[in-house]
C-alpha positions, 0 to 999 in steps of 0.5 A, spaced: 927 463 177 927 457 181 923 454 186 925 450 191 922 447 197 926 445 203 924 439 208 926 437 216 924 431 218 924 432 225 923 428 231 917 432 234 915 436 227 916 435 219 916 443 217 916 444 209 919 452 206 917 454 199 922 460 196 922 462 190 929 464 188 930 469 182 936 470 178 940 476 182 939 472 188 933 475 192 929 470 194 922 470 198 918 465 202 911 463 200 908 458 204 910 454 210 906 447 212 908 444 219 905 438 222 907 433 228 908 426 228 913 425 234 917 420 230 922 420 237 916 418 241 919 412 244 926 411 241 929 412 248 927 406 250 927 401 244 931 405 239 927 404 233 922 409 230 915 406 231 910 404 227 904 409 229 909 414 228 913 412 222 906 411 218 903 418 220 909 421 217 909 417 211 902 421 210 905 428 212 910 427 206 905 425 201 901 432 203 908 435 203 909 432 196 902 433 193 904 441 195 910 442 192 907 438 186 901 444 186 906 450 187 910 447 181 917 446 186 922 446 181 927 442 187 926 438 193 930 438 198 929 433 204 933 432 211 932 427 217 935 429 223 936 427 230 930 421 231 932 418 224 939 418 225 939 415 231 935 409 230 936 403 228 931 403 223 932 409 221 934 408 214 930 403 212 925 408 213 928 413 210 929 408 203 921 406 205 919 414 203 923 414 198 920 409 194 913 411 196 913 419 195 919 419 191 923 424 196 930 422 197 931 424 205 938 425 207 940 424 213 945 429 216 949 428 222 949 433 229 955 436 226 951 439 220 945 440 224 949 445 227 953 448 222 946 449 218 944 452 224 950 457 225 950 458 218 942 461 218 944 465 224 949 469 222 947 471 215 940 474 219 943 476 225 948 482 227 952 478 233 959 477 234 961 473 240 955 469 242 952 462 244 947 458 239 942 453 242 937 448 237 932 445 241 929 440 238 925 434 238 931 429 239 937 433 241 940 439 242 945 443 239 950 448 242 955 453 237 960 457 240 961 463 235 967 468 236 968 473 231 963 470 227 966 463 227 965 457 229 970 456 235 966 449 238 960 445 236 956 439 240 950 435 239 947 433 245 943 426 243 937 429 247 931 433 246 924 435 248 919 429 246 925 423 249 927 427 255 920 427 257 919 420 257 925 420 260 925 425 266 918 427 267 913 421 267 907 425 272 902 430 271 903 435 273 911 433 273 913 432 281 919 437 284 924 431 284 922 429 276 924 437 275 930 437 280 933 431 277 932 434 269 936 440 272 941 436 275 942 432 269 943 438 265 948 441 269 952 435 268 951 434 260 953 443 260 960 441 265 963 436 260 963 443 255 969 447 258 968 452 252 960 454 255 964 459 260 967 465 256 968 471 259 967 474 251 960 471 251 953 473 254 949 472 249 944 466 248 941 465 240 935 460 241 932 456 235 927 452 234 920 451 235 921 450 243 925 457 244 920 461 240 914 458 244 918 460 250 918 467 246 911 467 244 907 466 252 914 471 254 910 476 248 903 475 249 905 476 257 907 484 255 903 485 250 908 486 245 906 490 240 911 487 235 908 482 231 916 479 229 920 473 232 927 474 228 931 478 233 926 478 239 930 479 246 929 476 253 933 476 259 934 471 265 929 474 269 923 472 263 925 464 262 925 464 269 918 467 270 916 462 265 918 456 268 916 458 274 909 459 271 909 453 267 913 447 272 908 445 277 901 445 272 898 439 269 897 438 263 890 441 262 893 448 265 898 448 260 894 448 254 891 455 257 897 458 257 897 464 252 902 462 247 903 455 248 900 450 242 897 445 245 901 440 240 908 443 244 904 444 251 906 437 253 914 437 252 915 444 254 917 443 260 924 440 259 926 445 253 925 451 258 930 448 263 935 446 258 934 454 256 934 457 264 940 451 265 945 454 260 944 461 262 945 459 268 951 456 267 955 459 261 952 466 266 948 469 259 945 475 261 941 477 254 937 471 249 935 473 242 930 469 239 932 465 232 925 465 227 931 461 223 934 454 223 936 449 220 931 450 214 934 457 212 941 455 213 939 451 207 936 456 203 943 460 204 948 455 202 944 455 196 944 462 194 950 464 197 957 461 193 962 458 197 959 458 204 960 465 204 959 469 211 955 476 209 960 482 212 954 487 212 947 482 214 942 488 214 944 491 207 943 484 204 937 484 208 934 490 205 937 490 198 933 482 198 927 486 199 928 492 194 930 486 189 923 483 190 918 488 190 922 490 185 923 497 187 925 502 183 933 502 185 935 508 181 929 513 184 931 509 191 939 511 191 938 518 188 933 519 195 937 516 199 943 520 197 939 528 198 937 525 204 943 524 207 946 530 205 940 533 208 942 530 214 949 532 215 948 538 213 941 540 217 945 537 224 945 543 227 937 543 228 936 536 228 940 534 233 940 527 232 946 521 231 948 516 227 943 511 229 939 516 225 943 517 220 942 509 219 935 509 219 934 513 214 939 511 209 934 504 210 928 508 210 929 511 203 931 505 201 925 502 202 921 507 202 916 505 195 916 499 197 908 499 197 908 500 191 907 493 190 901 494 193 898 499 190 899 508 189 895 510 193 897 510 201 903 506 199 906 510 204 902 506 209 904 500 205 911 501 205 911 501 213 906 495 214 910 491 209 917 493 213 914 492 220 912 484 218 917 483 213 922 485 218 930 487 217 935 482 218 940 485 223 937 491 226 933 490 233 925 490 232 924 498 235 929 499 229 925 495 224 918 500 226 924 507 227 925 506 220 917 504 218 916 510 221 921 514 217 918 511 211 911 512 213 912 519 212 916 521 206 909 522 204 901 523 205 898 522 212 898 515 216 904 517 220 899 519 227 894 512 226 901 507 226 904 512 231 898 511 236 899 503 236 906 503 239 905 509 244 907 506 250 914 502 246 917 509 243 919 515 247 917 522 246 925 524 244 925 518 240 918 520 236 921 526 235 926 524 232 923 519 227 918 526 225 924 529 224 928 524 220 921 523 216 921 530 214 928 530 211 926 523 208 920 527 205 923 534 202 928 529 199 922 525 195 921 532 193 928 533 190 927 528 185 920 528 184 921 527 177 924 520 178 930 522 173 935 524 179 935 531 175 937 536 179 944 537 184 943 540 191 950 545 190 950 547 197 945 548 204 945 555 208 942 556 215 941 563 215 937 566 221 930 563 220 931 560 214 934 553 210 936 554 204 937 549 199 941 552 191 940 547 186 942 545 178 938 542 173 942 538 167 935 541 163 935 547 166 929 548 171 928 547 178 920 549 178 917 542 179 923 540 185 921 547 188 914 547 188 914 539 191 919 542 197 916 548 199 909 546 199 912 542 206 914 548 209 908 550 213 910 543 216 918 544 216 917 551 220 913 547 226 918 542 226 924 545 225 923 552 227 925 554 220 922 556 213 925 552 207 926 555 200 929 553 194 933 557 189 
């Protein structure tokens, strides 16, 4: 196993990730430390680091080295970005933290921000043709992506903390600052022809500006999801919000749900850029990043070769099965009963292939609280799955499939069920009771955990669903036994008895 800590020295905020990394290849993250030190304060104007900054950050890495130190961090990888490369001090800096903490900094151009940038997203999330946008301390990056590639890339040499020393100097900001941030947008967004794709209309926003404009968009609905990987928007809620934030001072902002006090005083020209190039590249869905810079180095180092994964969503899962050390054998011999289950049973379950993909992850996953503990594991699988999250589905998949698991089962399914009433339809509900049903009668079929028996066919006849089975020992009286006992509960559902020969 190897344990790594990656650090980004930012222009607004110095962010450290601990991951341990295990020999196949599955990793988990274990802490996360962020502090601000505004290392872009100032650098429009004098284009050096200052010495408030500088020695605030001086003290952030040595706390950062210290962590790494006490977790026992076998590797340190360390990035400056915007603020440290465009300043004339920047190296020296950088050489002064090397020589007081040990930590050797690299200082990496726009260009590889953004590819790390293109490179977190598009292992993590299921998009095609999108553009991404990194809003950061002391620039900004744009990616075009078409058919999961890069096609165009630019890194705009303005971000948050300078342009609002640049633009908006009031509190709270006039009308004509605010106008002339949106005008000096549009201009920036005009140099880029390739912004106007018929192709694209999705935004992919990153950075801790973008997820803030998530979380008052979050708390504002009252979302019931607590994930930010994948969390959609349209134009309408980033209007909303700079609408709600624009015209407040800064003491009004701090009381604004969602908005941390360190970010309340830089918001504002994040939320612009944001509600610009949506204007002007005609986007009309944003799906939030919870990654960045940070995880796309994390991937070049688990992945070979700058590898672009085909299937985001299977990686996704197997990393999870891998590090909670799932029982793989037990996981694969449930997910094939089920799916034959499925296939056979359409007839009176009546469900697509979104469903069938749901519960194909679902037995997967479903044991994965035992890595908490047997009893009520079923409830731990879905509490572990809705808050670790599954790259490349939506969050009402993500919470389908914790539901389905919840279910394979014990009781649990009702009090979960109860939190996300108003989030899920009644057919979708009855749906996922259903999926969890067959999910349920296939833990039967290999209750044993020895993959002992074959399903040899499935009948529907009249009242009854009866499945023939064969045993390499010869009895099937424990796999009976485990599916019967469910009929009662399969006959209310379904409207059919279940029975096994």
């Amino acid at each position: 196993m190897n344990r790594i800590g990656i650090i980004d020295l930012g222009s607004n905020t110095i962010r450290l990730m601990v991951f341990d990394i295990n020999d196949d290849g599955s990793f988990k993250l274990l802490d996360e430390l962020k502090e601000s030190a505004r290392l872009g304060k100032g650098l429009s104007k004098t284009n050096k680091l200052n010495p408030e900054s500088m020695e605030k950050a001086m003290k952030i890495i040595s706390v950062f080295k210290d962590f790494c130190d006490i977790y026992n961090v076998n590797k340190i990888i360390a990035v400056a970005t915007a603020a440290v490369r465009n300043s004339d001090n920047g190296k020296e800096f950088i050489n002064t933290l090397y020589e007081k903490t040990g930590i050797k900094f690299n200082i990496i151009p726009g260009k590889e921000e953004a590819w790390y940038d293109y490179y977190s997203v598009i292992n993590t999330m299921d998009i095609n043709n999108a553009f991404l946008l990194d809003i950061g301390g002391g620039s900004m990056e744009i990616i075009k992506v078409k058919n999961r590639k890069i096609k165009e890339h630019i890194s705009i040499p303005h971000g948050v903390v300078t342009l609002t020393e640049d633009f908006l100097t009031e509190d709270p900001p006039k009308n004509e600052e605010i106008t002339k941030l949106e005008e000096f947008f549009k201009k920036q967004f005009k140099k880029f022809d390739w912004l106007i794709d018929k192709d694209i209309d999705m935004l992919v926003g990153i950075g801790g500006t973008v997820r803030t404009v998530a979380k008052i968009n979050r708390r504002k609905n009252q979302y019931p999801i607590n994930l930010m990987h994948n969390y959609e928007m349209n134009p309408s809620d980033v209007n909303n919000i700079f609408d709600l934030i624009k015209n407040k001072s800064l003491k009004e902002r701090k009381k604004i749900p969602g908005l941390s006090s360190e970010r309340s005083d830089i918001i504002l020209p994040g939320i612009i850029a944001l509600k610009e190039i949506m204007k002007y590249a005609k986007i009309s869905k944003l799906k939030i990043s919870g990654n960045g810079l940070r995880e796309g180095i994390l991937y070049k180092n688990i992945l070979k070769h700058d590898e672009i994964l085909n299937d985001v969503c299977m990686y996704s899962v197997y990393n999870m099965m891998k590090f909670y050390k799932v029982d793989e054998r037990h996981a694969k011999t449930i997910q094939k009963y089920a799916l034959y289950l499925f296939d056979e049973l359409k007839p009176i379950h009546n469900c697509d292939e979104e469903y069938r993909n749901l519960l194909s992850i679902s037995a997967l996953l479903h044991d994965i609280g035992l890595t908490v503990n047997y009893y009520n594991h079923n409830i731990h699988s879905s509490y572990i799955i809705l808050h670790n999250g599954i790259n490349g589905l939506t969050h009402k998949s993500i919470l389908k499939v914790a539901l389905i698991s919840t279910m394979h089962e014990g009781n649990g399914y009702e009090k979960i069920i109860s939190i996300y009433k108003n989030f899920l339809s009644q057919e979708e509900n009855e749906k996922i009771y259903k999926m969890g049903l067959i999910l349920r009668i296939a833990e039967g079929l290999d209750i044993s955990h020895l993959g002992r028996v074959e399903i040899t066919s499935c009948e529907i006849k009249n009242k009854n669903i009866i499945l023939y089975l064969k045993s390499n020992n010869g009895t099937t009286d424990l796999e009976k036994l485990s599916v019967e006992k469910h009929n009662d509960l399969f006959h209310k559902i379904f409207k059919k008895n279940i029975k096994v020969l």
